[in-house]
N, C-alpha and C positions, 0 to 999 in steps of 0.2 A: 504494500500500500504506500509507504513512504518513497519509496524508487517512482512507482507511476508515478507519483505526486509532483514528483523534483522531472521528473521528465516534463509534464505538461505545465511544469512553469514553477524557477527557482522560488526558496522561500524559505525563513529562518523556523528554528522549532515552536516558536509559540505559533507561528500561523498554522505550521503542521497538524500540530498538538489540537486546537481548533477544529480543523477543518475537520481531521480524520475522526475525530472525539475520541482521542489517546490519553492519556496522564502524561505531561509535558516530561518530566523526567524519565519517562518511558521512549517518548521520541527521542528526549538527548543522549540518553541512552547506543541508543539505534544507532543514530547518526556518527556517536560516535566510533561504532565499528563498521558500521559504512565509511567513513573517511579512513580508519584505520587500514579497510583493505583496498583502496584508490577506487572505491565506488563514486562516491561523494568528494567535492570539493567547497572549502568555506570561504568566504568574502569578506569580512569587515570582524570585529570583533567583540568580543563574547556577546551578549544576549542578542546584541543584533545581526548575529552572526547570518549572512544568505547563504543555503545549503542549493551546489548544484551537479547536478550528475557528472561525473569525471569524463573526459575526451573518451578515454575506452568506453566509458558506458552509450555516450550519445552517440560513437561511431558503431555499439553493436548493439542498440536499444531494443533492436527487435528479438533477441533472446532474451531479452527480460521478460517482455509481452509474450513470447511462447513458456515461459516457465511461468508467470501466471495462470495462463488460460491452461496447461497443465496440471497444475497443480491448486487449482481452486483459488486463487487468490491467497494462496499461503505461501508465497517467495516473496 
């Protein structure tokens, strides 16, 4: 959920957090092992941090969308 999110348009954790109806330290969480594994790239710093999907991801965004549809929306 967080990946399609950051595909369809950059955005820091509280907007996530929001949107998705997460517990914000739950997406910071996330976010942070998305960045950790060059999923995710950040922008600005700390709380307003913009999270956006990394070159690899945006250059092969379409296996994230088949690991979704996949697997139920649980990738």
């Amino acid at each position: 959920m967080i990946m399609q999110s950051l595909m369809r348009e950059p955005m820091n954790a509280h907007r996530l957090s929001s949107e998705l109806d997460l517990n914000y330290r739950t997406v910071e969480h996330h976010l942070r092992v998305l960045a950790g594994n060059g999923f995710v790239t950040a922008v600005g710093k700390r709380y307003g941090e913009t999270y956006f999907p990394s070159k690899k991801v945006a250059e092969n965004g379409h296996c994230i969308t088949d690991m979704v549809e996949r697997y139920g929306g649980k990738a």
